[in-house]
Every structure is written in C-alpha cells, then in structure tokens.
DSSP file (Angstrom, degrees, kcal/mol; ACC not computed):
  #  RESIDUE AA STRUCTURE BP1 BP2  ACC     N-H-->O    O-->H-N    N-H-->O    O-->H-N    TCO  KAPPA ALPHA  PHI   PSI    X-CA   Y-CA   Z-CA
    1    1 A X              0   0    0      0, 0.0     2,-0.1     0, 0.0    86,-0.1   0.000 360.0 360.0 360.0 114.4    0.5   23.4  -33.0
    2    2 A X     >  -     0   0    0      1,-0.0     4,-1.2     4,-0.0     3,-0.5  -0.519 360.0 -79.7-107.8-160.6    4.0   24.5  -33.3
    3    3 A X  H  > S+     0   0    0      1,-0.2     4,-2.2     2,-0.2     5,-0.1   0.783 121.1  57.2 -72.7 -30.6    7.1   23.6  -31.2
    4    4 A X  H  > S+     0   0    0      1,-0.2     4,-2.0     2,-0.2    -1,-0.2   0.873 109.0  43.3 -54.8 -37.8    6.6   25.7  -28.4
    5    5 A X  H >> S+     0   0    0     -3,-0.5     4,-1.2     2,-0.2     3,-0.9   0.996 112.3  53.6 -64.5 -48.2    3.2   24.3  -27.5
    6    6 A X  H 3< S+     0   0    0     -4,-1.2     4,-0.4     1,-0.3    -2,-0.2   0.678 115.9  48.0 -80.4 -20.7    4.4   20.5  -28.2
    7    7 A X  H 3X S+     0   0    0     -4,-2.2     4,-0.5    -5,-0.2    -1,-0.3   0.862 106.3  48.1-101.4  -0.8    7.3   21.6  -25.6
    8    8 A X  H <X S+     0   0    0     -4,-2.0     4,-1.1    -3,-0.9    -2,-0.2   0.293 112.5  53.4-128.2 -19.5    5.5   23.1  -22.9
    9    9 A X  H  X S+     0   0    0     -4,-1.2     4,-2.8    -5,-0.2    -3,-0.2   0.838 108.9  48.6 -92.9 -21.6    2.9   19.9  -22.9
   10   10 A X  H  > S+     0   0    0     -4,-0.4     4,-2.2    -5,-0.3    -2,-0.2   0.783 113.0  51.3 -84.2 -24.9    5.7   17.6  -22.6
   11   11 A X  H >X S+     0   0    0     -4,-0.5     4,-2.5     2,-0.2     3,-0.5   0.951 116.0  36.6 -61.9 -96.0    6.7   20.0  -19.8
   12   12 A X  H 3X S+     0   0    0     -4,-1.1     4,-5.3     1,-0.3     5,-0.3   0.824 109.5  62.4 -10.5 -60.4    3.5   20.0  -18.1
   13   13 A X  H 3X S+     0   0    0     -4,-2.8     4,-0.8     1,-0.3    -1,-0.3   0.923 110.4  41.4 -61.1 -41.7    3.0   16.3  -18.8
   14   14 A X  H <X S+     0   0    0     -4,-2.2     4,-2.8    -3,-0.5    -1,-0.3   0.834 111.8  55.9 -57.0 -32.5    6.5   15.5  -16.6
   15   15 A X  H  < S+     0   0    0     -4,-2.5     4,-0.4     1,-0.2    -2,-0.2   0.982 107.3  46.4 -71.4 -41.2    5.6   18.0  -13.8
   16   16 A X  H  X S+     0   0    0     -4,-5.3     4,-1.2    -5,-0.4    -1,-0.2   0.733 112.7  54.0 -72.8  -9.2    2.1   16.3  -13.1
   17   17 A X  H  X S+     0   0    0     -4,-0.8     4,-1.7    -5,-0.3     2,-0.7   0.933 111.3  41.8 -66.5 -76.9    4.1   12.8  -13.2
   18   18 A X  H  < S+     0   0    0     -4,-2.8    -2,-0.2     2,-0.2    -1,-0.1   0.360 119.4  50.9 -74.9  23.9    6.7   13.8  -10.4
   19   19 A X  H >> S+     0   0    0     -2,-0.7     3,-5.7    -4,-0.4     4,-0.6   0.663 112.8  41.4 -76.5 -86.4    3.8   15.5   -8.5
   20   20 A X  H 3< S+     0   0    0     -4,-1.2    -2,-0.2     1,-0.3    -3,-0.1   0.617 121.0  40.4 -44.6 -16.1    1.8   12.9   -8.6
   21   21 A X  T 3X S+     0   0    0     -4,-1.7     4,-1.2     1,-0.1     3,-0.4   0.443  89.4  91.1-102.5  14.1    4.5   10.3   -7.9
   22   22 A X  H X> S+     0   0    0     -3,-5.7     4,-1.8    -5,-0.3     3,-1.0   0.995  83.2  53.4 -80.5 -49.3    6.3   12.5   -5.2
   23   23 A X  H 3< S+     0   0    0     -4,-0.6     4,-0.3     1,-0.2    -1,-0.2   0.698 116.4  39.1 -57.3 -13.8    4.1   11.0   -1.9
   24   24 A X  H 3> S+     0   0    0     -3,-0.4     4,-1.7     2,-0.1    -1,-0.2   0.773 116.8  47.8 -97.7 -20.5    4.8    7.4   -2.8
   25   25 A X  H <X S+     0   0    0     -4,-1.2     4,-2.6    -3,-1.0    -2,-0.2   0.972 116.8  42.5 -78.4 -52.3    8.5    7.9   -3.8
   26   26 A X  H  X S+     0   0    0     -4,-1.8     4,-0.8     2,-0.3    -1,-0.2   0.657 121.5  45.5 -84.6  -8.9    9.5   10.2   -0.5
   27   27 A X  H  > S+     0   0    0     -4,-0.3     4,-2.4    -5,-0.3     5,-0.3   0.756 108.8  50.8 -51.6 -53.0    7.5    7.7    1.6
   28   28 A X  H  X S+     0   0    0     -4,-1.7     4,-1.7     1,-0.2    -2,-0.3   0.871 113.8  46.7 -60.4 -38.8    8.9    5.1    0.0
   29   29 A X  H  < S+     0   0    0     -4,-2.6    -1,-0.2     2,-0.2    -3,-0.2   0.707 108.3  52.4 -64.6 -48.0   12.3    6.7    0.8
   30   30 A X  H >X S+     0   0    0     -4,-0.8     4,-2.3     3,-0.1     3,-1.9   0.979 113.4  46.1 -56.7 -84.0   11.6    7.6    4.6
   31   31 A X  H 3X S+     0   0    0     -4,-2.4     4,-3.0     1,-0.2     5,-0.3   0.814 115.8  43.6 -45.9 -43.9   10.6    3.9    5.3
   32   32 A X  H 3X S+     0   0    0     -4,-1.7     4,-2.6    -5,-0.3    -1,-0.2   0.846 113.4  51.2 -65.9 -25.2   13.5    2.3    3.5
   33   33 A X  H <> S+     0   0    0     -3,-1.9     4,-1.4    -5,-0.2    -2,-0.2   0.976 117.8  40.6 -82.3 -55.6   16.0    4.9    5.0
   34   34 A X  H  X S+     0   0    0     -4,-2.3     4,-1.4     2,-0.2     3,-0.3   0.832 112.8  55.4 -48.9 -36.0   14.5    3.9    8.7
   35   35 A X  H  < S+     0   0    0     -4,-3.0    -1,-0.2    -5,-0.3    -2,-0.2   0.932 109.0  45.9 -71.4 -42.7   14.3    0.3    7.8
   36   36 A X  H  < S+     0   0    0     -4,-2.6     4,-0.4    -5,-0.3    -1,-0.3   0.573 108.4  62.7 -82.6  -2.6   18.1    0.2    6.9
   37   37 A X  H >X S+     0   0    0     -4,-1.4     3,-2.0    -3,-0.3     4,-1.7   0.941 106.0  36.0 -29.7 -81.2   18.7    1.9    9.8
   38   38 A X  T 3< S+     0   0    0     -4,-1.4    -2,-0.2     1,-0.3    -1,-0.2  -0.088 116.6  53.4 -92.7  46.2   17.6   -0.4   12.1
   39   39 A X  T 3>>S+     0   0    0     -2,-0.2     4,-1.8    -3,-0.1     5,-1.0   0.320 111.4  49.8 -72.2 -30.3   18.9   -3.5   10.0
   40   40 A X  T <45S+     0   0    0     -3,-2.0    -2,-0.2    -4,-0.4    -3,-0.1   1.000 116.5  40.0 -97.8 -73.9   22.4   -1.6   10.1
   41   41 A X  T  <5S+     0   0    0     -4,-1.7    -3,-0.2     1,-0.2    -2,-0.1   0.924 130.1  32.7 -69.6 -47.5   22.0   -1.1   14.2
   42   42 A X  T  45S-     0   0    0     -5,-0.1    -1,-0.2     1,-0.1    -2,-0.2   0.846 103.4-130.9 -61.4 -34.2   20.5   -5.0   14.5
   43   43 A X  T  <5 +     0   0    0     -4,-1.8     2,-1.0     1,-0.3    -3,-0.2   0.882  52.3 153.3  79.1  32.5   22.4   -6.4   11.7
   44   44 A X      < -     0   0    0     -5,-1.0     2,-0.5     2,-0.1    -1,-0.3  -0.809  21.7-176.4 -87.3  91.9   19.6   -7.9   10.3
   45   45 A X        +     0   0    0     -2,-1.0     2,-0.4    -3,-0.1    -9,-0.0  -0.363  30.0 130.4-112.4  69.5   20.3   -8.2    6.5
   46   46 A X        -     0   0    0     -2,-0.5     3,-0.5     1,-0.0     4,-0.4  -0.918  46.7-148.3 -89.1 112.4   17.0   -9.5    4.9
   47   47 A X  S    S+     0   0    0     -2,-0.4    -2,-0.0     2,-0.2    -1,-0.0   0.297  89.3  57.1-163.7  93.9   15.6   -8.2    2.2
   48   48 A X  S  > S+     0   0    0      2,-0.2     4,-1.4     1,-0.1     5,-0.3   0.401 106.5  63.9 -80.5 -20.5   11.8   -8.8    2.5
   49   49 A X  T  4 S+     0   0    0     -3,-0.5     4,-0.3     1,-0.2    -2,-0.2   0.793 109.2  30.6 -70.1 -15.1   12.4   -7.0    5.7
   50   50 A X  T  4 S+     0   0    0     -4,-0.4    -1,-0.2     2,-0.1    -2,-0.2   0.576 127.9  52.9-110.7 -28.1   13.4   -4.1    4.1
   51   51 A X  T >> S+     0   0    0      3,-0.1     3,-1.1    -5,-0.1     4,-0.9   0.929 105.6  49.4 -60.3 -97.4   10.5   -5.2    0.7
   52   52 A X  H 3X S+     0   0    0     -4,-1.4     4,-0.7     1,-0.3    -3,-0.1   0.239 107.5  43.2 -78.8 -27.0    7.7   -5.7    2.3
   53   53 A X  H 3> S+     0   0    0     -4,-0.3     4,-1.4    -5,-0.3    -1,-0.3   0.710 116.1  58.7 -94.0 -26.8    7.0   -2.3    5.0
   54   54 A X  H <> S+     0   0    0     -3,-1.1     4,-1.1     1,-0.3    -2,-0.3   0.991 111.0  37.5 -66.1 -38.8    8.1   -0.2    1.7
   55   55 A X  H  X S+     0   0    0     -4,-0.9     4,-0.9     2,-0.2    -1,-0.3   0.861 110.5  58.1 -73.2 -37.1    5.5   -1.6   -0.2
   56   56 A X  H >X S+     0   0    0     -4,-0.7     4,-1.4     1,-0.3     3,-1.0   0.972 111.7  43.7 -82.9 -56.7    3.0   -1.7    2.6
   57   57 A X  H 3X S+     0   0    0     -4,-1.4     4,-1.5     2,-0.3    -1,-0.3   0.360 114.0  47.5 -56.4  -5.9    3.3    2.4    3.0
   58   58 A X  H 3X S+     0   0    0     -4,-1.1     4,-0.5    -5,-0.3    -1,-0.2   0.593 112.0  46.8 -97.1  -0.4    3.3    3.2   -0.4
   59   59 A X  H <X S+     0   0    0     -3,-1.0     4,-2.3    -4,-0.9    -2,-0.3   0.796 118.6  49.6 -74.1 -37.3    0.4    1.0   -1.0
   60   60 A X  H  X S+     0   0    0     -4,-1.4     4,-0.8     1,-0.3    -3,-0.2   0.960 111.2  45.1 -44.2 -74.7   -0.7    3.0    2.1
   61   61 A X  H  X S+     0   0    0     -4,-1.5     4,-1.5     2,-0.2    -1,-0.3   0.496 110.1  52.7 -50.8 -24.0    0.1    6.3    0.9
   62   62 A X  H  < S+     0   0    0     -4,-0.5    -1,-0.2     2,-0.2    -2,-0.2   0.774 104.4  59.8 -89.4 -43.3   -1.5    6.0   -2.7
   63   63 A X  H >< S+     0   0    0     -4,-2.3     3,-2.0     2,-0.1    -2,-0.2   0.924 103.2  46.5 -28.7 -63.6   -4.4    4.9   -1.1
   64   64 A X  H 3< S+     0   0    0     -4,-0.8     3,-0.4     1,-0.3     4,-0.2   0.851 118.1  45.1 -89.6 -42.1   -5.0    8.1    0.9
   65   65 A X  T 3X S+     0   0    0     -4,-1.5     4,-2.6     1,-0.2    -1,-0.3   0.114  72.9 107.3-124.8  72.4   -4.2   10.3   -2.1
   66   66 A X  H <> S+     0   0    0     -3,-2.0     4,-0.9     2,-0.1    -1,-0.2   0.811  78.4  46.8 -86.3 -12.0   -5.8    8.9   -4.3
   67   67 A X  H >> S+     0   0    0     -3,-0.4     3,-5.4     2,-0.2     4,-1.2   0.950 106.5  58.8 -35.0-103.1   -8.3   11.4   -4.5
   68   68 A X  H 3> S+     0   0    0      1,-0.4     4,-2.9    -4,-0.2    -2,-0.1   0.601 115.4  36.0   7.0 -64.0   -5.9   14.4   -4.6
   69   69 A X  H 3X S+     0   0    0     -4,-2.6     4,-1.2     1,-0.2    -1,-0.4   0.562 111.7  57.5 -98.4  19.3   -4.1   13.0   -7.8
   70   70 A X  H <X S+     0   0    0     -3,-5.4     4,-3.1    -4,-0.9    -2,-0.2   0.736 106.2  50.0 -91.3 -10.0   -7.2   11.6   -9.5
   71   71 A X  H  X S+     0   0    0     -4,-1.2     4,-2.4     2,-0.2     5,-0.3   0.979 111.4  52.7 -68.6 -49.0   -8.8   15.4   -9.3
   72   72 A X  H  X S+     0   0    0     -4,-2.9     4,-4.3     1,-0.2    -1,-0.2   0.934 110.8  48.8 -55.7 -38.0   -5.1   16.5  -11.0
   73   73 A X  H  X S+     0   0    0     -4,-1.2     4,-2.1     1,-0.2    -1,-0.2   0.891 107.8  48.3 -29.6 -57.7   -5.8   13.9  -13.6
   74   74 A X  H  X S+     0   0    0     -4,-3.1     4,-1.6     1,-0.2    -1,-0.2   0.891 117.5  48.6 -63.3 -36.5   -9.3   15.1  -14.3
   75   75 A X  H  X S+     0   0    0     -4,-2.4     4,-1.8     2,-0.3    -1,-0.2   0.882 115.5  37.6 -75.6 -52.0   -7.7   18.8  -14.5
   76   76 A X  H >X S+     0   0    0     -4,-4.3     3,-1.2    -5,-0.3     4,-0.9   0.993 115.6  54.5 -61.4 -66.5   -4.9   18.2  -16.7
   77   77 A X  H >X S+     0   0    0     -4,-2.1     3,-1.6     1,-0.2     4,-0.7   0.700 116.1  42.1 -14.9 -74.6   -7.0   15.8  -18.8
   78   78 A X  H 3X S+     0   0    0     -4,-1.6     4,-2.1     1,-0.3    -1,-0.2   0.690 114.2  47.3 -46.4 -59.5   -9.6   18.5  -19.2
   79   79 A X  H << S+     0   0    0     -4,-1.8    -1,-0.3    -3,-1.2    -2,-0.2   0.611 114.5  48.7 -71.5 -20.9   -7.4   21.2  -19.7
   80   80 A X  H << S+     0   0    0     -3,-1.6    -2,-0.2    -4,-0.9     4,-0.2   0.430 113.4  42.4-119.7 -36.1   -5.6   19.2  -22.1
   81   81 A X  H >X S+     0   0    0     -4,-0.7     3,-1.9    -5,-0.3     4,-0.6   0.815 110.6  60.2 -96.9 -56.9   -8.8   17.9  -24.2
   82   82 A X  T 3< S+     0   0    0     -4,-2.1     4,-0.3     1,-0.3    -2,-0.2   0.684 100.5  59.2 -48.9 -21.9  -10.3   21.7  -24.1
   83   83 A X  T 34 S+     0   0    0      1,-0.1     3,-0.5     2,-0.1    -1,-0.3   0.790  78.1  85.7 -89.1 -21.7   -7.1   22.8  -25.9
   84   84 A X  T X> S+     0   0    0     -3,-1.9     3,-1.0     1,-0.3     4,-0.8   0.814  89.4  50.6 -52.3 -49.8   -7.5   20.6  -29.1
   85   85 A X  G >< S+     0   0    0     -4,-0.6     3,-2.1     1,-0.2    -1,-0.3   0.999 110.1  52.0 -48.9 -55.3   -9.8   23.3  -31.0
   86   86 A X  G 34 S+     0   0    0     -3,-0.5    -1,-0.2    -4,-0.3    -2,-0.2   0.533 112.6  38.6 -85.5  -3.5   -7.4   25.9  -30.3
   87   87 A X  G <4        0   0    0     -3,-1.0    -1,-0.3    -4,-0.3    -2,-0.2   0.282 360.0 360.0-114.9   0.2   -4.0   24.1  -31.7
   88   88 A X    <<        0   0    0     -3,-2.1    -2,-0.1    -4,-0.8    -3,-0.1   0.337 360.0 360.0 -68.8 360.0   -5.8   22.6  -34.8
C-alpha cells in the first residue's frame, strides 16, 4: 500500500461518515432552528424544550434509514475487505 491508497481510504472513510450522518445532523438542524423560533416568538427559554423534539426526530430519522446506511456499510466494508489481496 503506498500513500496514495492510505489517502484515498481515509478519504472515502470521511465521505461515507458525513453521508451517513447527514439525515440526522440536517434534521437535527431543521427541528432546532424551528424550535428556537417559536421559543424566540413565545419567549419560552427552556432547554428540554428545545432537547427533547431534537432528539425525538433524529432518533426518528435514524430509524427510517437505517437500512439505507447499513447497505452503505455492507458496501464499503466489502469493498474495503475485497481490497486487502490487492495492497499486500
């Protein structure tokens, strides 16, 4: 393996991390941005109110794809394992 390979997995290995975390993060993002909205117009400054629905929609979201990013897992993983002969 020389460097190029050893950067181009560390490459890889970050894109399929912000992939995979991008549906909880820009959820997470949306809800918080709405919440503190309407704390801002109510003047409601708690915050579990502002905890507790972020949590519940990215628990939401992770749920619903978790399929999606355990198939990228298996793929990378795969692709990943399948290359070891070939960098020896």
């Amino acid at each position: 393996m020389d460097l190029q390979d050893a950067v181009d997995l560390g490459r890889n290995a970050v894109l399929l991390t912000l992939l995979l975390s991008a549906p909880a993060l820009v959820v997470g993002m949306l809800v918080g941005l709405a919440i503190g909205l309407l704390q801002a117009l109510t003047q409601v400054q708690e915050q579990t109110v502002a905890f507790v629905p972020k949590l519940v929609a990215m628990f939401a979201v992770m749920a619903v794809t978790l399929p999606w990013m355990l198939t990228h897992l298996v793929d990378y993983w795969t692709e990943l394992i399948m290359e070891i002969p070939n960098n020896l």
